[in-house]
PLY file of the C-alpha trace (Angstrom):
ply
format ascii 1.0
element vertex 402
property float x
property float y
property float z
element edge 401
property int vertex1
property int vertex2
end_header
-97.52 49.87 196.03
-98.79 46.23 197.18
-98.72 44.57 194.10
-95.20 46.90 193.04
-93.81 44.73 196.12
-95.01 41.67 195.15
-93.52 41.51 191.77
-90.10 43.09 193.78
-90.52 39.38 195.91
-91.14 37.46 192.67
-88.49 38.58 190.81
-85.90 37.69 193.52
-87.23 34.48 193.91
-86.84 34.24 190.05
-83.55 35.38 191.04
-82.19 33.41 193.13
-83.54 30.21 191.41
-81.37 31.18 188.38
-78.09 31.94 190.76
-78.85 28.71 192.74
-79.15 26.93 189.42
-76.41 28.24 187.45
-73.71 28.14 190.70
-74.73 24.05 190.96
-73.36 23.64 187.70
-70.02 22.35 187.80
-66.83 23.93 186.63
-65.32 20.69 185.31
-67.81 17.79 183.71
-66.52 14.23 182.94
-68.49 12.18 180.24
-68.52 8.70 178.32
-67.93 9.38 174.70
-71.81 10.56 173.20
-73.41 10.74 177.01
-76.03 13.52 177.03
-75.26 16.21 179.67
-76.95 14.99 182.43
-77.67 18.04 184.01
-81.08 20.00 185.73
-80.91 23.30 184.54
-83.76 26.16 184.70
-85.56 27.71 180.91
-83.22 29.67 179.31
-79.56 28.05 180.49
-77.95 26.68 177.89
-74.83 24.93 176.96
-73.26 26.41 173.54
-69.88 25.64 172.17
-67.17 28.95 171.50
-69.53 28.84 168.59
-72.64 28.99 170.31
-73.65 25.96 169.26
-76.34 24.41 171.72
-74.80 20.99 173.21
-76.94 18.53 174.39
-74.68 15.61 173.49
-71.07 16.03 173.53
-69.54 13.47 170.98
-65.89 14.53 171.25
-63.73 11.66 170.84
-60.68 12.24 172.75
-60.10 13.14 176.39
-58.46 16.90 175.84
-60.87 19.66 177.69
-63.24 21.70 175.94
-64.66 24.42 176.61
-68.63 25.27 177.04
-70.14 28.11 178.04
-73.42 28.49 180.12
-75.33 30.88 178.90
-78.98 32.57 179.26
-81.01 32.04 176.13
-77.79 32.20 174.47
-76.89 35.66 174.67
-75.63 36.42 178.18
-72.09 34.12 178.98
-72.52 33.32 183.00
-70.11 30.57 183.32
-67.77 28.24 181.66
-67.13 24.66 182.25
-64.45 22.79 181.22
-65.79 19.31 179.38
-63.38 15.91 179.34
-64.50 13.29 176.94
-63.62 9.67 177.87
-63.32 8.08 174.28
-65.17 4.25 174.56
-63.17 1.95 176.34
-63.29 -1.66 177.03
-62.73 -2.61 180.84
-61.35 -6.01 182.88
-64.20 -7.09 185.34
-62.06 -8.91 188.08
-64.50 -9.63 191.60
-61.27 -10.22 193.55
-60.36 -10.22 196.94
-57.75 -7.56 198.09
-56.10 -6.21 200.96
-55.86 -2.40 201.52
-52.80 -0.29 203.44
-53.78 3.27 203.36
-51.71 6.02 204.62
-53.11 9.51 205.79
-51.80 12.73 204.54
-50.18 13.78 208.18
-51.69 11.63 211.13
-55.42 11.92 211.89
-56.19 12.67 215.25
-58.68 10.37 216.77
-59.19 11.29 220.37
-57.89 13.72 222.87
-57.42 13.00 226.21
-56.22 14.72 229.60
-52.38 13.94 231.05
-51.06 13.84 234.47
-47.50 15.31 234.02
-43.96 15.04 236.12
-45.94 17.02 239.44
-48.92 15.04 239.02
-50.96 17.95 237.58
-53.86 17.36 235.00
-53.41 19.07 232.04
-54.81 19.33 228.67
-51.95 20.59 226.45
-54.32 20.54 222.64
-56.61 22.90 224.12
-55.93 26.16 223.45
-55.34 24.87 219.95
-58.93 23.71 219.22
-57.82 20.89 217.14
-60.60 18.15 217.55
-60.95 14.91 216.64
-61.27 14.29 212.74
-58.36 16.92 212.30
-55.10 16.02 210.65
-52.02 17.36 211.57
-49.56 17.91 209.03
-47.01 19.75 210.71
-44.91 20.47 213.50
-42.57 22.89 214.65
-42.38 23.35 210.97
-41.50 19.97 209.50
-43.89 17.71 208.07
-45.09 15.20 209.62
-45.97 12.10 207.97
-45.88 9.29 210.59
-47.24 8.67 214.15
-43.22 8.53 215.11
-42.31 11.33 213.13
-44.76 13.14 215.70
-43.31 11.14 218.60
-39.69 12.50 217.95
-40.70 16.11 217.60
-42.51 16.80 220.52
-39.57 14.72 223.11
-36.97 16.76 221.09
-39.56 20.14 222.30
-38.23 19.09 225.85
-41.67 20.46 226.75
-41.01 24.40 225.16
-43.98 25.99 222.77
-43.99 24.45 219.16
-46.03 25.47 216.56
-48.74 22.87 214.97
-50.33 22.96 211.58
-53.95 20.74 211.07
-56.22 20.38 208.79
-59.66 21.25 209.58
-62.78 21.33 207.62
-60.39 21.08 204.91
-58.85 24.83 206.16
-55.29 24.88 207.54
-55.21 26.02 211.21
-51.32 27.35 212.83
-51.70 27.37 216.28
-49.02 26.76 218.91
-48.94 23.88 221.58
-46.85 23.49 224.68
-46.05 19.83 224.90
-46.30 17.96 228.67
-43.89 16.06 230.16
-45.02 12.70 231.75
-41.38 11.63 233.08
-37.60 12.23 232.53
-37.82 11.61 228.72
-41.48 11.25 227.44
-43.54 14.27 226.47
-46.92 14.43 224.97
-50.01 16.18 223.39
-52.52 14.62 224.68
-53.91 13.39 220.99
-54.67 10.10 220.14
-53.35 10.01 216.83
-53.17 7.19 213.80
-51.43 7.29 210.68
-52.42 4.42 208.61
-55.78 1.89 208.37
-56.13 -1.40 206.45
-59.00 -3.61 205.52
-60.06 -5.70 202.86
-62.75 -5.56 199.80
-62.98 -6.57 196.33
-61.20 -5.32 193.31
-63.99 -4.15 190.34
-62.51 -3.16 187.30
-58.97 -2.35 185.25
-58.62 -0.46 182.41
-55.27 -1.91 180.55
-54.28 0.61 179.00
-53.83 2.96 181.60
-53.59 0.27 184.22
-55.97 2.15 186.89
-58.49 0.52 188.68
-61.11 0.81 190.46
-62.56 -1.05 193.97
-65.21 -1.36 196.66
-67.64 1.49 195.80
-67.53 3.08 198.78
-64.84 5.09 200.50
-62.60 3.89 203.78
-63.80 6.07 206.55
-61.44 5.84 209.66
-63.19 3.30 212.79
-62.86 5.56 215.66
-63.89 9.35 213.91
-65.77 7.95 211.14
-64.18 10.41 209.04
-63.26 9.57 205.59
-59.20 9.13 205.86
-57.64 11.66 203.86
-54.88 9.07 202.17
-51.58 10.54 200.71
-50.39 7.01 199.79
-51.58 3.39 199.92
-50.94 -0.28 198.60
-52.56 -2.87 196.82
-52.03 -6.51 198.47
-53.68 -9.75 197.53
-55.55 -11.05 200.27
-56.36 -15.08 201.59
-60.07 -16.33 202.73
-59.68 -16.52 206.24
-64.10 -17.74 206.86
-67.34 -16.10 206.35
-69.84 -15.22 208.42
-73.09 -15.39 207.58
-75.57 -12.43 207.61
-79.09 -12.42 208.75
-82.10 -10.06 208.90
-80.07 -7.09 211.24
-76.90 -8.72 211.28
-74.45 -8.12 208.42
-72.04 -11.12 207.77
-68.71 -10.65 206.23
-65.69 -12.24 204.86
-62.59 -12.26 206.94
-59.66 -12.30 205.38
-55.76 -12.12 205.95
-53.07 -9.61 204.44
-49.95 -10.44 205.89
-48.68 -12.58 203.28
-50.35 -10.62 200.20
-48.21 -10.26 197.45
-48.12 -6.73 196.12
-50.91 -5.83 193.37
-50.46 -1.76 192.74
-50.96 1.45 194.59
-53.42 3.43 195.52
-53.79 7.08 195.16
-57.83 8.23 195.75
-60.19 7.66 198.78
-63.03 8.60 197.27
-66.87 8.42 198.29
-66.87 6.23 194.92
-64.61 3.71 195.60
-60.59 3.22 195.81
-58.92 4.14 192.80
-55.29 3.55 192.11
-53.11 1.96 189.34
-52.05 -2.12 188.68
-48.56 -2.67 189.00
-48.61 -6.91 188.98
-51.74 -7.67 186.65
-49.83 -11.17 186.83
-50.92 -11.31 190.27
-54.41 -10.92 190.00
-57.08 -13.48 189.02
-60.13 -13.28 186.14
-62.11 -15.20 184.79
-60.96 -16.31 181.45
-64.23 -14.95 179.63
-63.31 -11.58 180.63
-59.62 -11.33 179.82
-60.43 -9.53 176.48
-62.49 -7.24 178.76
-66.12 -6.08 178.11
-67.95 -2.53 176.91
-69.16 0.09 179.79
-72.85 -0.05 179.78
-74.27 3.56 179.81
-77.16 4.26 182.45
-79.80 4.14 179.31
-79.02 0.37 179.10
-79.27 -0.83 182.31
-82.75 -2.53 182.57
-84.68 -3.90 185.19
-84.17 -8.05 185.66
-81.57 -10.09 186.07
-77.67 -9.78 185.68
-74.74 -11.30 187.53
-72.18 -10.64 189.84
-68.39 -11.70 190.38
-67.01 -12.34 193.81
-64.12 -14.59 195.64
-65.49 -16.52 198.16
-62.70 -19.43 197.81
-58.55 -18.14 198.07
-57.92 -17.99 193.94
-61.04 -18.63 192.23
-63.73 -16.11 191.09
-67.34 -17.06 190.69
-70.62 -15.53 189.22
-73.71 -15.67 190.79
-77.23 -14.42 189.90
-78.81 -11.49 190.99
-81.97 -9.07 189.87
-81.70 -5.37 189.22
-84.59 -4.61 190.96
-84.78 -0.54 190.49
-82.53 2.00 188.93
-82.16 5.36 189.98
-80.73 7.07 186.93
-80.80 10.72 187.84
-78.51 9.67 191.07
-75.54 11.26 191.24
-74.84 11.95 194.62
-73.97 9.10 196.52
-73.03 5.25 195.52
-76.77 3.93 195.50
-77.28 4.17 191.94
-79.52 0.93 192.10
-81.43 -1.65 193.79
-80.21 -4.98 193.58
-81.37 -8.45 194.90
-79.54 -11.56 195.33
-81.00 -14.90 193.56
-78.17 -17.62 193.64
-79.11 -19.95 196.00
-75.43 -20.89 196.22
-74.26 -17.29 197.49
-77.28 -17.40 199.64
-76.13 -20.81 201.35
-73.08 -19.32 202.14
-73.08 -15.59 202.72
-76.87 -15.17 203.61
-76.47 -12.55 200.67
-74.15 -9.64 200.63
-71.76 -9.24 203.52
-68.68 -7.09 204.29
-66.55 -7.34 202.00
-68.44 -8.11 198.92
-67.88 -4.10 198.90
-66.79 -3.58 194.65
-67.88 -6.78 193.00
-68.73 -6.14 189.39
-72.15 -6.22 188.35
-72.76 -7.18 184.65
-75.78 -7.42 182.41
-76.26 -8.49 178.88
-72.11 -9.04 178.87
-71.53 -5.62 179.76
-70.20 -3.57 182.82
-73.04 -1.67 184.38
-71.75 -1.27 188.21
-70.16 -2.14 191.06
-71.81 -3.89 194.50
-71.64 -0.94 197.12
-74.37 -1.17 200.50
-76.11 -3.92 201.93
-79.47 -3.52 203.20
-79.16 -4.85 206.91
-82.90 -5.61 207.22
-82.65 -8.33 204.75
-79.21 -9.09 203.02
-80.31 -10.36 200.20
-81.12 -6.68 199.01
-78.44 -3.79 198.31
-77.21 -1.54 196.35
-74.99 -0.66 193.33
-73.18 1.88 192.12
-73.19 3.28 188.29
-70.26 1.77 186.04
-70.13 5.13 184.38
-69.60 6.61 188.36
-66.71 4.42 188.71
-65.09 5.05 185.30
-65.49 8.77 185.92
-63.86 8.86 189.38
-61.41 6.50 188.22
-60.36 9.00 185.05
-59.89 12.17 186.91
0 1
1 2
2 3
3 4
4 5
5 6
6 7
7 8
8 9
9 10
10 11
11 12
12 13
13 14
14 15
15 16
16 17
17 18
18 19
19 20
20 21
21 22
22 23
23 24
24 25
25 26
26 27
27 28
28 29
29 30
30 31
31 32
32 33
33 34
34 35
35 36
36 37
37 38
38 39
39 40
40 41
41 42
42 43
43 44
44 45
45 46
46 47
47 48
48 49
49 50
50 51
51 52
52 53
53 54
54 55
55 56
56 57
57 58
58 59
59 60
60 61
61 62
62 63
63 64
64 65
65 66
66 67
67 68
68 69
69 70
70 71
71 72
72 73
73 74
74 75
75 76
76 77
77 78
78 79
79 80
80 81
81 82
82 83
83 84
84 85
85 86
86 87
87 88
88 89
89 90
90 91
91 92
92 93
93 94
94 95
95 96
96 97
97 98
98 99
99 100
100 101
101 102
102 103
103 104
104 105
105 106
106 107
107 108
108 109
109 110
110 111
111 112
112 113
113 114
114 115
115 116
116 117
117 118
118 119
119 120
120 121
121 122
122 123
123 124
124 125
125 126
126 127
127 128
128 129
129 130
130 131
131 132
132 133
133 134
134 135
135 136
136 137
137 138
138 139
139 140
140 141
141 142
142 143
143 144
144 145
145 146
146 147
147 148
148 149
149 150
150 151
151 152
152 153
153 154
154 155
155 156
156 157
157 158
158 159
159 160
160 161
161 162
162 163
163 164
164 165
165 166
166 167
167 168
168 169
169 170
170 171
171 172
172 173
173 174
174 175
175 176
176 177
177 178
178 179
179 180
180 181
181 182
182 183
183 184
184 185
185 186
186 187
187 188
188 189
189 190
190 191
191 192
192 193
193 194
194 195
195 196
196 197
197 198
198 199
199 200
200 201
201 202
202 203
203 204
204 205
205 206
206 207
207 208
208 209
209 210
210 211
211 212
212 213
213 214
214 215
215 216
216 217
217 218
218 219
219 220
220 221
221 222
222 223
223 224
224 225
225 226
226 227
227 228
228 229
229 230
230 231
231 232
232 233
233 234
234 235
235 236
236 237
237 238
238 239
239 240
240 241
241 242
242 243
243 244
244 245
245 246
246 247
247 248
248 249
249 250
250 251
251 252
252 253
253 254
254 255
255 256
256 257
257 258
258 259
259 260
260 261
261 262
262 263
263 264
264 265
265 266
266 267
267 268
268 269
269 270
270 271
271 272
272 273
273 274
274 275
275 276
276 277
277 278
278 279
279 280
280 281
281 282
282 283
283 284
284 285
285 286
286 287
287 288
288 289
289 290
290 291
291 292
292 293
293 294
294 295
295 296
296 297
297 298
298 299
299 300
300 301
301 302
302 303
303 304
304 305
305 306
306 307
307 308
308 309
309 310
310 311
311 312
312 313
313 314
314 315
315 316
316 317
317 318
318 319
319 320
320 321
321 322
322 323
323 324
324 325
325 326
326 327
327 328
328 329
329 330
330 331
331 332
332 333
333 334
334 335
335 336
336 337
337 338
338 339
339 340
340 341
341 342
342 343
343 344
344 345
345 346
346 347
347 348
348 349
349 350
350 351
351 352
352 353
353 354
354 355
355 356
356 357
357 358
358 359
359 360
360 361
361 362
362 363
363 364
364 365
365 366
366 367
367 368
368 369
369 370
370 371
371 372
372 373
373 374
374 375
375 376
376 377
377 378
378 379
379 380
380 381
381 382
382 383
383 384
384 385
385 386
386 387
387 388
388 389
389 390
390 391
391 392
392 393
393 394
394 395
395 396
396 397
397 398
398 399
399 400
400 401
């Protein structure tokens, strides 16, 4: 009976390692043109074609979805993911700085906060809703709302009766109804701090001409006050003017301040992403590169990346681009899940003069080796500047393809 319930306990751990293993697999895959399926799978999952075929190496050549099934030892069909090919492409390495105006999907709430209305009575009209901070509201008494005015206007024209609110949490949509407050003889309010827009500046990586989408900062915007990343709906491309630099130090980050009110208009932008900002180029005319790169240069895959030095292209002056030396210092090729695909160390004495090594802003400069793309400058290591991190080219290309 003992050992009966033993093998009962080792077969659902056997189990649920499969189930685990096989629901981890995604539905949709992206890869370069002849990139291995870089996936962890258990014995006996495999990847066969309609044909059952086992795939190991897709070497499609156009970008139209196949299909794969995920199979155990190839017999049993347990899943099926859709494959995209990106054929080889040639990319334009830029290291510009840019200006960013993002523009949430609804406004994002970023505080709440108790009112005093017309009697001088506190009151806290959000919370019976249980909207919280890091929510986005996207409508109200059923219109869309897709300004901080638009917002504004609705709840005055309430003159204070029970509207019904629609918000976005934990990406689930919540209806609820809120009874807005009146402050005097013509304000009203919810009692939300709310924003619907954020701007910054960074550095432009990569375009792909032929499609004209690009690709920037290697990192997502996350919104100051919730920390959130902003769930955009629009945004635009600006260039941007060196304002200074500050210099970082061991605990202190430096960064490059720059100014966006003038910025002539470079493209939109239409992803957020963990990755990076991805959008399309509207005025290539308006952006600078380096003459050696205007015919573009080859993705590097992850295989090629090697350990030593490589380069990597920043503004640091309004209009002109410069490379400067750095060391890959460790690779991390089995990363996937977040934008430090590599170590990297600053060597250019020059850079180090003036930044300290990499400071805000530097967020997206292209890293190259052996005249190829193989990332994009993402994190700096605050203990010592001079060391960060990069993100994989292929990453980029991926997020930037969807």
């Amino acid at each position: 009976m003992k050992k009966r319930f033993i093998f009962l306990i080792l077969f659902l751990i056997i189990l649920l390692s499969y189930v685990t293993n096989i629901t981890q697999i995604p539905s949709n895959i992206i890869l370069l043109s002849g990139e291995k399926i870089n996936i962890k799978k258990l014995y006996g999952i495999e990847f066969t074609t309609q044909k059952n075929n086992i795939v190991e190496t897709w070497q499609g050549e156009n970008t139209e979805n196949q299909k794969i099934n995920v199979s155990l030892f190839g017999k049993i069909k347990v899943k099926e993911v859709s494959v995209t090919t990106i054929p080889e492409t040639k990319v334009i390495p830029i290291g510009s700085l840019i200006g960013l105006k993002l523009y949430t999907n609804g406004v994002l709430v970023i505080g709440v906060t108790e009112l005093t209305n017309i009697n001088n009575e506190i009151e806290r009209p959000y919370e019976k809703t249980n909207i919280k901070e890091g929510d986005t509201i996207i409508e109200l008494d059923g219109k869309e709302i897709d300004s901080v005015k638009t917002l504004q206007d609705i709840v005055n024209n309430s003159k204070g009766n029970e509207i019904e609110i629609k918000y976005v949490h934990n990406n689930e949509i919540i209806t609820s109804k809120i009874k807005p407050m009146q402050i005097n003889k013509s304000e009203y309010r919810l009692g939300l701090w709310v924003r619907d827009s954020a701007s910054g500046i960074g550095t432009i990586s990569f375009y792909e001409p032929n499609s004209k989408k690009f690709a920037a900062l290697g990192h997502g915007i996350s919104d100051s006050d919730t920390e959130e990343l902003l769930n955009i709906e629009t945004g635009e491309v600006v260039t941007s003017k060196v304002v200074s630099i500050t210099k970082g130090t061991n605990g202190i980050p430096g960064e490059i301040k720059g100014s966006i009110s003038n910025g002539t208009l470079i493209g939109s932008v239409n992803e957020n992403t963990n990755f990076g900002i991805f959008g399309n180029i509207d005025n290539v005319e308006g952006i600078n590169i380096i003459d050696k790169y205007k015919n573009g240069v080859e993705v590097a895959s992850r295989d090629e990346i090697k350990i030593g030095d490589a380069k990597i292209l920043c503004s640091m002056e309004d209009g002109k681009i410069d490379e400067y030396d750095i060391k890959i210092t460790d690779i991390y090729k089995e990363n996937d899940i977040d934008n430090k695909s590599m170590e990297v160390k600053i060597t250019d004495k020059k850079l180090i003069d003036k930044t300290g090594g990499i400071i805000c802003g530097m967020s997206g400069s292209p890293i190259l080796q052996n005249g190829k793309l193989i990332g994009v400058l993402t994190n700096v290591l605050v203990a010592n500047p001079e060391i960060g991190y990069g993100v994989f080219a292929d990453t980029m290309i991926k997020n930037m393809m969807k």
